[in-house]
Backbone as CSV, one residue per row, in Angstrom:
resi,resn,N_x,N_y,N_z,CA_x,CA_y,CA_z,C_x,C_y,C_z
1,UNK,-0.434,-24.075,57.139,0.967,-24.093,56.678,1.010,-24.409,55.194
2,UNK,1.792,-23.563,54.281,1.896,-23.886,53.112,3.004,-25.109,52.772
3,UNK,2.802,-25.965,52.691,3.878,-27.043,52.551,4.644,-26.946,51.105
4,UNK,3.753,-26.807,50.355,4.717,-26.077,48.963,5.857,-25.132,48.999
5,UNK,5.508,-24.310,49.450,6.224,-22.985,49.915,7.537,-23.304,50.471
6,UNK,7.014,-24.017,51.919,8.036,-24.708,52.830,8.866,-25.612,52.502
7,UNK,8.532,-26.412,51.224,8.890,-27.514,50.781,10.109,-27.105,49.565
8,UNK,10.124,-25.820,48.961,10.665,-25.281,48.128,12.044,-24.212,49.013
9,UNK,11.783,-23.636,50.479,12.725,-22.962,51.016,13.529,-24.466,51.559
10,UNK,13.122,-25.495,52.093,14.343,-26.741,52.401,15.023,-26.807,51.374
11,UNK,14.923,-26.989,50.063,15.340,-27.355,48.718,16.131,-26.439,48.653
12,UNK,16.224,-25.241,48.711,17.479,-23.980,48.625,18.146,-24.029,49.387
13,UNK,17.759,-24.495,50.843,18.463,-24.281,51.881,19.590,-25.066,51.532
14,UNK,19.290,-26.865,51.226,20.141,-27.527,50.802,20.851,-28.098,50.190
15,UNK,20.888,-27.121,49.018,21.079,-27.056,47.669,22.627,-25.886,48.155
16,UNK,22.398,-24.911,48.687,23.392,-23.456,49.368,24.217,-24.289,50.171
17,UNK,23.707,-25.164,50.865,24.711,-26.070,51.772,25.677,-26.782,51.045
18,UNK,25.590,-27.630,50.193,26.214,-28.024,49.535,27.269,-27.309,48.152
19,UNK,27.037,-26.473,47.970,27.445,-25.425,47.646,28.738,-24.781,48.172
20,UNK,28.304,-24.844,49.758,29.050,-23.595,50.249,30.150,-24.628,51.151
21,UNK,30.073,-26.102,50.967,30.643,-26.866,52.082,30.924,-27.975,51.096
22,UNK,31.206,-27.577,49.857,31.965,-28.799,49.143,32.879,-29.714,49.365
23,UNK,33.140,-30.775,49.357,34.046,-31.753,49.735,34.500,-32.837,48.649
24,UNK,35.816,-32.938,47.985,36.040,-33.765,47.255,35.938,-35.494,47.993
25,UNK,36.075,-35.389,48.739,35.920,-36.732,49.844,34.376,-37.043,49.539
26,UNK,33.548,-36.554,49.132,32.102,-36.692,49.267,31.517,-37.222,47.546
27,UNK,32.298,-38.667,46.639,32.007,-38.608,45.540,31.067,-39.420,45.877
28,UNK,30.250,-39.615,46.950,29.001,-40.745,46.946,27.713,-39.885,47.406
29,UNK,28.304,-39.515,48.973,27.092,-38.553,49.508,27.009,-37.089,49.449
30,UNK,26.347,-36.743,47.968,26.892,-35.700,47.814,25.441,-34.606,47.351
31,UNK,25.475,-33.530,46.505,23.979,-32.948,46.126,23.138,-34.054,45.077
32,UNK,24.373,-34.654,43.902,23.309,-35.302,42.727,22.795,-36.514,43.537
33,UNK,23.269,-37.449,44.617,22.605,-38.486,45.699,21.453,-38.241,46.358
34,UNK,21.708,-36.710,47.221,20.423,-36.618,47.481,19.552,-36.195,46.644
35,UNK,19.541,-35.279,45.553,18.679,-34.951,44.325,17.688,-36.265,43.864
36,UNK,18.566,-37.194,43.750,17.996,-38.761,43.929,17.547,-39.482,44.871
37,UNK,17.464,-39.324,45.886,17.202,-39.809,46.549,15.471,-39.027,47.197
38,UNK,15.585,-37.690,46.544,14.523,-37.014,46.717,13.118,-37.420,45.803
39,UNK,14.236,-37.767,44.479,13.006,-38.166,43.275,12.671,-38.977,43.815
40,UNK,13.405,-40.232,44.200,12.816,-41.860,44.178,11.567,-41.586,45.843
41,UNK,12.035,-40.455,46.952,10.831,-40.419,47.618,10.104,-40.524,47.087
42,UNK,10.058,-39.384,46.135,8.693,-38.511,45.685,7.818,-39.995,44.622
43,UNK,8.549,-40.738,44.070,8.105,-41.383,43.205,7.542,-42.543,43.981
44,UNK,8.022,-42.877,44.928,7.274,-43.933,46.142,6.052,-43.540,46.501
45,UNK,6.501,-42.166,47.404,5.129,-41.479,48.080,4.147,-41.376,47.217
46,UNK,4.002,-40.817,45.656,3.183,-41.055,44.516,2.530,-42.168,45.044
47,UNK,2.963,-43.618,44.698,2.134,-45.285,44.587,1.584,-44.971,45.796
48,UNK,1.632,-44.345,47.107,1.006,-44.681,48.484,0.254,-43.141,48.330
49,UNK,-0.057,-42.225,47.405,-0.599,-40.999,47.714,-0.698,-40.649,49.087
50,UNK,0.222,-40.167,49.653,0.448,-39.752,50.542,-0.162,-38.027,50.840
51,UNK,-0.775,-37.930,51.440,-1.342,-36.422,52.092,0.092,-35.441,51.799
52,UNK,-0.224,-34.846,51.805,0.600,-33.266,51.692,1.399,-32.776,52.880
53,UNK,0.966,-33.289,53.696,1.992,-33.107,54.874,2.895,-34.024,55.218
54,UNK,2.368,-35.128,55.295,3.196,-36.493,55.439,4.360,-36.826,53.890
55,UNK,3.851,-36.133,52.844,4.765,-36.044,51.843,5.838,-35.012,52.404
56,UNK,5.521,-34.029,52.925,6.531,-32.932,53.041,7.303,-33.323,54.064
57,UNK,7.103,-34.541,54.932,7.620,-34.849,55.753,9.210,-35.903,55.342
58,UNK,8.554,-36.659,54.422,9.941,-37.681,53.716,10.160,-37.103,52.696
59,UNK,9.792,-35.763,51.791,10.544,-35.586,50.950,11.657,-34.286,51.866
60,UNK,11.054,-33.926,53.155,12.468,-33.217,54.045,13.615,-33.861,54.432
61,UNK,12.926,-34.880,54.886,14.095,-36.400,55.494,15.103,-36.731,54.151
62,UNK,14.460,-36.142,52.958,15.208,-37.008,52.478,16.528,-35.845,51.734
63,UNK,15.909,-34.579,51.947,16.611,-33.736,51.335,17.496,-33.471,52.589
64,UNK,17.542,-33.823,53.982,18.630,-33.307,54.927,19.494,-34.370,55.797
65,UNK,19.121,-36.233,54.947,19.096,-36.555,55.531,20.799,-37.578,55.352
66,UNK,21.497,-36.775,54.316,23.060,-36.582,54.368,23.643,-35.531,54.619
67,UNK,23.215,-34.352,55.288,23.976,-33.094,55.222,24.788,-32.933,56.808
68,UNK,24.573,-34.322,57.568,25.782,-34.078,58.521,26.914,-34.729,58.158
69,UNK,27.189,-35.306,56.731,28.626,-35.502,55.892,28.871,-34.095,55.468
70,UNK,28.505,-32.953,55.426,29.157,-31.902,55.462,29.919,-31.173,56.740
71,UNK,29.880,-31.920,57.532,29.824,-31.350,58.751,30.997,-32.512,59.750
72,UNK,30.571,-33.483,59.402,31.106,-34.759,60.116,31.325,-36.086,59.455
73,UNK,31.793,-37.041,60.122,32.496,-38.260,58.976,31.262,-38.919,59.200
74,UNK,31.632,-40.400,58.971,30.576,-41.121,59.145,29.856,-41.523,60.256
75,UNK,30.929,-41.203,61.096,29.813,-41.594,62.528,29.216,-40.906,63.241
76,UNK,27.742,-41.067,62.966,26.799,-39.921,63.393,26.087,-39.293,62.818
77,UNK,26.583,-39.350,61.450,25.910,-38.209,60.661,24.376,-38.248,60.243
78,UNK,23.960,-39.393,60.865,21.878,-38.991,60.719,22.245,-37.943,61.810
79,UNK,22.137,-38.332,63.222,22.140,-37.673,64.169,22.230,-36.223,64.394
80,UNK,23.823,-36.272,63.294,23.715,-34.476,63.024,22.654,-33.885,62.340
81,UNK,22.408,-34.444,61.236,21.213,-34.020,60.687,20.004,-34.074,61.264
82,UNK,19.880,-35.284,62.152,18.261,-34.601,62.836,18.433,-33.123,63.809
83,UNK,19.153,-33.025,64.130,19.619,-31.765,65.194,19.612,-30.361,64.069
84,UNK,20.216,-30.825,62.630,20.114,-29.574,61.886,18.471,-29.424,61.233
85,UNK,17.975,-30.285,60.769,17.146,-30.230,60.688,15.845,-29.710,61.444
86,UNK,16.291,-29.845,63.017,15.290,-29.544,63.880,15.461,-27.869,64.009
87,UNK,16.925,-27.660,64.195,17.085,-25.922,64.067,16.431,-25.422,63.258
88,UNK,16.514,-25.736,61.803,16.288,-25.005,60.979,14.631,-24.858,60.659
89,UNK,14.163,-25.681,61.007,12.492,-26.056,60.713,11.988,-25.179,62.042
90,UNK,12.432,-25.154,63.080,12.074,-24.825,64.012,12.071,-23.547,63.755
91,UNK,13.015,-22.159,63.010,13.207,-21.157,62.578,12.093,-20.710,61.704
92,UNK,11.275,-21.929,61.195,10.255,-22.128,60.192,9.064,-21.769,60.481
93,UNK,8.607,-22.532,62.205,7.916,-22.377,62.750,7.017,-23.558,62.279
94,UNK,7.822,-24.761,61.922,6.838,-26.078,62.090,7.104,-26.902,63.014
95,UNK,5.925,-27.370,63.535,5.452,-28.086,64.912,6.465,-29.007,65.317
96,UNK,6.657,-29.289,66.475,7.462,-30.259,66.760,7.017,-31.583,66.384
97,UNK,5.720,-31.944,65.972,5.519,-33.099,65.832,5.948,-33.637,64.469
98,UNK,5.734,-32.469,63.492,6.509,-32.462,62.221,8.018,-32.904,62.370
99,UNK,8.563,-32.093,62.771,10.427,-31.948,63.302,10.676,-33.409,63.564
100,UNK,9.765,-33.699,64.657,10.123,-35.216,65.399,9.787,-36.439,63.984
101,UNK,8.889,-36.259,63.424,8.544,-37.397,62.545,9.830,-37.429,61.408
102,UNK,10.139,-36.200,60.977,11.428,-36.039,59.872,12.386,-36.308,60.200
103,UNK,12.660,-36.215,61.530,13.821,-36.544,62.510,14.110,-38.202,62.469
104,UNK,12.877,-38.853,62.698,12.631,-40.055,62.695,12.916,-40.781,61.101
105,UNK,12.593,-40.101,60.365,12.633,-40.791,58.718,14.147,-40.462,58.660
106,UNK,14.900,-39.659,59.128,16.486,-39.499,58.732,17.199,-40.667,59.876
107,UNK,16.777,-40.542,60.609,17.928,-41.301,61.806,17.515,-43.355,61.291
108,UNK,16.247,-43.627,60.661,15.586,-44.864,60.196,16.738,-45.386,59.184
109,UNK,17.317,-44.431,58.209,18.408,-44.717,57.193,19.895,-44.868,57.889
110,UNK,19.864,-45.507,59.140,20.729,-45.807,59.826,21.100,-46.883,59.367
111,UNK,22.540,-47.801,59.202,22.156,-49.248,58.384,23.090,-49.780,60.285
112,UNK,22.277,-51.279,60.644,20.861,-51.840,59.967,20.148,-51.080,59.816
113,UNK,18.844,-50.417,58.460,17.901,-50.227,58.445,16.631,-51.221,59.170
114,UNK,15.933,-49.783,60.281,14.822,-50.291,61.118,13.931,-49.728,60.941
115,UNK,13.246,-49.363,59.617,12.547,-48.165,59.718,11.101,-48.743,60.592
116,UNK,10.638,-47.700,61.355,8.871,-47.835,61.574,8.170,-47.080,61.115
117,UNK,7.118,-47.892,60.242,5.969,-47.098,59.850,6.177,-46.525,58.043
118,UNK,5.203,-46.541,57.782,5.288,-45.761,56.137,6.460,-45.204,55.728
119,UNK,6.405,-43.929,56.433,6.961,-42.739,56.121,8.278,-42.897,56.573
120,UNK,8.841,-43.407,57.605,10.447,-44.042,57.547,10.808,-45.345,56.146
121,UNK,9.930,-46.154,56.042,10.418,-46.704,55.030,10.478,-46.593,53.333
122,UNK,10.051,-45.616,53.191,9.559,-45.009,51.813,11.256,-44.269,52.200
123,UNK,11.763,-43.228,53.008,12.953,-42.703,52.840,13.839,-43.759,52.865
124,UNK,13.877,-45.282,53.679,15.102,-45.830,53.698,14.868,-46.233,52.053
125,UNK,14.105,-46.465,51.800,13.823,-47.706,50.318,14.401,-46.248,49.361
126,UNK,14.445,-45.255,49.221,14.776,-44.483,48.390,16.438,-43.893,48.193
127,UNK,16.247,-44.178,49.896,17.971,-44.038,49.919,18.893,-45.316,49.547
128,UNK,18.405,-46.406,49.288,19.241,-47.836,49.246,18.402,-48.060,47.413
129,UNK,17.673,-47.547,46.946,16.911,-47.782,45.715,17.725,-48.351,44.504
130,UNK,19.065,-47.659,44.385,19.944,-48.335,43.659,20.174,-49.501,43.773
131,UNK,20.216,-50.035,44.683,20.539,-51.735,45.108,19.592,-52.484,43.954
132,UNK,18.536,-52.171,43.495,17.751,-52.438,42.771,17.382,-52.492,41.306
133,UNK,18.952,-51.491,40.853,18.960,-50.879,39.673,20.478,-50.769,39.150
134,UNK,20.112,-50.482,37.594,21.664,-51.051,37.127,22.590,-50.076,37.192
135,UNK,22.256,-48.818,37.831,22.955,-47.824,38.434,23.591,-47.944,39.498
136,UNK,23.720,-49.629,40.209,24.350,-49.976,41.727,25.706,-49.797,41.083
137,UNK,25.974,-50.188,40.224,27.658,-50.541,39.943,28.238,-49.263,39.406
138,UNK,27.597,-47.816,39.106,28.384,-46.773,38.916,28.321,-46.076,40.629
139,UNK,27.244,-46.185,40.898,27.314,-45.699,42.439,28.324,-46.561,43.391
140,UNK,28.596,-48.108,43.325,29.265,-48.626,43.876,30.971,-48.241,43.387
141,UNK,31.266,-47.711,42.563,32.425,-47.000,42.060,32.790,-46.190,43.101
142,UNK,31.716,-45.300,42.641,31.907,-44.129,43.587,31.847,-44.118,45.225
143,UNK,30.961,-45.095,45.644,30.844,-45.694,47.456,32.294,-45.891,47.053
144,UNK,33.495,-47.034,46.516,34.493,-47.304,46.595,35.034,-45.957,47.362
145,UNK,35.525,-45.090,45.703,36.045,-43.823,45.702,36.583,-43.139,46.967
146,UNK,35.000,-42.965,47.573,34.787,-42.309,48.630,35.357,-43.091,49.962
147,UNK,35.461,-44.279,49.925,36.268,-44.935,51.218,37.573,-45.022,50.767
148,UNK,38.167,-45.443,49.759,39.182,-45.018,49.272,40.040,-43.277,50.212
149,UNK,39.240,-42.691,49.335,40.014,-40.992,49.634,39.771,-40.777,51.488
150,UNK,38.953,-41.261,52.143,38.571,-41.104,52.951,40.044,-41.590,53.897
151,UNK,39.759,-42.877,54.116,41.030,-44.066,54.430,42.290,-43.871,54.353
152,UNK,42.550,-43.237,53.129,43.915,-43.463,52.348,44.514,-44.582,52.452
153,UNK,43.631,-45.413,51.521,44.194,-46.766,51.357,43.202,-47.190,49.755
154,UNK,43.834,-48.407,49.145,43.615,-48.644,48.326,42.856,-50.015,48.582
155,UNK,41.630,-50.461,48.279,40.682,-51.293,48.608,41.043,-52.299,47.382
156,UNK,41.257,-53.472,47.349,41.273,-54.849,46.520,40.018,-54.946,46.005
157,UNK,40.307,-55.784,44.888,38.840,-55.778,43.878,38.069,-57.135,45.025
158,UNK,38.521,-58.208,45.224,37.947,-59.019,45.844,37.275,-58.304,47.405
159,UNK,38.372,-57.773,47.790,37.515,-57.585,49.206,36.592,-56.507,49.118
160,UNK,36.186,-55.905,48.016,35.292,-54.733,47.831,33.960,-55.207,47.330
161,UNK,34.422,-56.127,46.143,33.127,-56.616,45.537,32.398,-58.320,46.526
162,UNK,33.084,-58.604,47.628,32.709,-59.336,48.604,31.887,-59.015,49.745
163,UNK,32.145,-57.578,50.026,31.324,-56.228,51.104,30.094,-55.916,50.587
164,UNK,30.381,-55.947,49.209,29.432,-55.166,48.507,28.061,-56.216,48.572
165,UNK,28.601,-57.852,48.062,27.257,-58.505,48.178,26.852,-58.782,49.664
166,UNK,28.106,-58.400,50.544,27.135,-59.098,52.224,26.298,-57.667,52.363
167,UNK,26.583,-56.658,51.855,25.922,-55.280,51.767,24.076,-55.792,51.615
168,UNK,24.770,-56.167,49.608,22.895,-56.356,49.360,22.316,-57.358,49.839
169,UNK,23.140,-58.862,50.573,22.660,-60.136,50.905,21.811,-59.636,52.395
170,UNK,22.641,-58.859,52.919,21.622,-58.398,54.240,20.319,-57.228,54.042
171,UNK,20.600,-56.721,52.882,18.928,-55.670,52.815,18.250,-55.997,52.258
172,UNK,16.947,-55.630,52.694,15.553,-56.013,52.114,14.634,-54.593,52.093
173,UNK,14.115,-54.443,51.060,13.378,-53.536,50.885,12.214,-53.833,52.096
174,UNK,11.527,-52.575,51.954,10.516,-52.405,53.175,8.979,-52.288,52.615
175,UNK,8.979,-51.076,51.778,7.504,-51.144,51.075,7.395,-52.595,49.973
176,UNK,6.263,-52.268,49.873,5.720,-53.179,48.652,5.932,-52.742,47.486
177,UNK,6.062,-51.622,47.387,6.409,-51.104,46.389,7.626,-51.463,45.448
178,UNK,8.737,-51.034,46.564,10.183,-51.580,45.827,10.213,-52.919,45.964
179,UNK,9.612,-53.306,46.785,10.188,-55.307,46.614,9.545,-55.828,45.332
180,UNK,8.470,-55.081,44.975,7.455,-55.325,43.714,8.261,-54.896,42.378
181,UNK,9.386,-53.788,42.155,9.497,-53.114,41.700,11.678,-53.450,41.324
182,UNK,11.937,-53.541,42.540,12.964,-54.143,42.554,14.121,-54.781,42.770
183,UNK,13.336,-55.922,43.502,13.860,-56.985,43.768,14.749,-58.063,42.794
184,UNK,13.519,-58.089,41.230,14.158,-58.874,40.510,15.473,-58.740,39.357
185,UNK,15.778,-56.865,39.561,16.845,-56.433,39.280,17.998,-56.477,40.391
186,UNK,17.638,-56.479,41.558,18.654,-56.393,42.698,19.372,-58.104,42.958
187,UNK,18.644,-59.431,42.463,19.082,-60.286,42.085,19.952,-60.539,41.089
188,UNK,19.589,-60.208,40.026,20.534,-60.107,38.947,21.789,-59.580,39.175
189,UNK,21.686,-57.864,40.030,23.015,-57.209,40.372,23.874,-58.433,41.613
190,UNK,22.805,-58.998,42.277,23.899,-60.199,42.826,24.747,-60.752,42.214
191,UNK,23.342,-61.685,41.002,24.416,-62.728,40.532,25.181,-61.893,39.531
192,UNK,25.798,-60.861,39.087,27.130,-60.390,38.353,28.015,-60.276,39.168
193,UNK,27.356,-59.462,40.369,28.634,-59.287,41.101,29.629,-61.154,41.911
194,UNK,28.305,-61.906,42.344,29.253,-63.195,42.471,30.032,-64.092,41.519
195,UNK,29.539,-63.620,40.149,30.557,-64.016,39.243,31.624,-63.261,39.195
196,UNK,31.541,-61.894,39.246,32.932,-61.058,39.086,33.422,-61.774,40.183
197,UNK,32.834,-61.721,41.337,33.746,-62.573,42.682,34.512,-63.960,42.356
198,UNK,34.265,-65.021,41.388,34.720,-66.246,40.966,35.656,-65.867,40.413
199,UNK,35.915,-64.502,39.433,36.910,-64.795,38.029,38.170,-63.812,39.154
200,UNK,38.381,-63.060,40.332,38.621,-62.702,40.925,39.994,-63.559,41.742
């Protein structure tokens, strides 16, 4: 199996999806999220050199592993995606054991995050990676945004930026990698946000 090859027709596939199933409701989980969320795999799987298959495995998870918000709201939407994912790979003619493991790295970014094993936690740590970085507070805009338009309701600065730290107070990175990497920025994004919470 050429995993390059294969690895380059997912990338169109879900690149056309998004495309063709735009949603203004979607200013969080959207193509530039997962685009990111693809790098920060790829940049994990790098530190653990990961084999070529097992790479093609979380950098799939990670490219399909919001595209049942095109499809459906929030509840469920790994689920949809392991089911689309399995169609479409299956059309591919890769193994079920493949299907099942990618299946597994998308449905792992369930929150609570439970991932098992490497290759589920390299996708959750990539999908939550911002928590870590000073890019949480333009993405946390936009998470707003998106429950905002969703709801139709207007969210308070206190009760948003109060969610937000029981958000990061309950996650913990999984590899060694990101806890190595960034943890001691994901502290810092605490303590601003519990001061914005005081002057509040």
């Amino acid at each position: 199996m050429n995993y390059g090859v294969l690895a380059g027709i997912v990338e169109s596939h879900i690149i056309r999806l998004f495309e063709h199933h735009s949603n203004p409701a979607l200013a969080f989980h959207n193509l530039t999220h997962t685009r990111t969320v693809v790098s920060r795999t790829r940049e994990i799987s790098a530190h653990y050199q990961l084999p070529e298959h097992e790479l093609f495995i979380a950098t799939t998870a990670a490219w399909f592993h919001d595209i049942g918000y095109l499809f459906a709201g929030q509840q469920g939407h790994e689920l949809l995606a392991a089911d689309l994912v399995r169609v479409f790979l299956m059309e591919h003619h890769v193994s079920g054991r493949l299907i099942d493991l990618i299946g597994g790295c998308i449905l792992a970014t369930r929150l609570p995050q439970c991932p098992a094993g490497l290759l589920e936690q390299i996708v959750c740590d990539a999908d939550l990676y911002h928590f870590g970085t000073r890019e949480l507070f333009t993405r946390d805009k936009l998470m707003r945004q998106k429950v905002e338009t969703v709801n139709g309701c207007v969210i308070g600065e206190t009760k948003w930026v109060a969610g937000t730290i029981r958000l990061l107070e309950s996650h913990s990175y999984h590899t060694s990698y990101c806890q190595n990497t960034l943890n001691e920025q994901k502290q810092i994004n605490l303590d601003i946000l519990k001061n914005r919470l005081k002057t509040h």
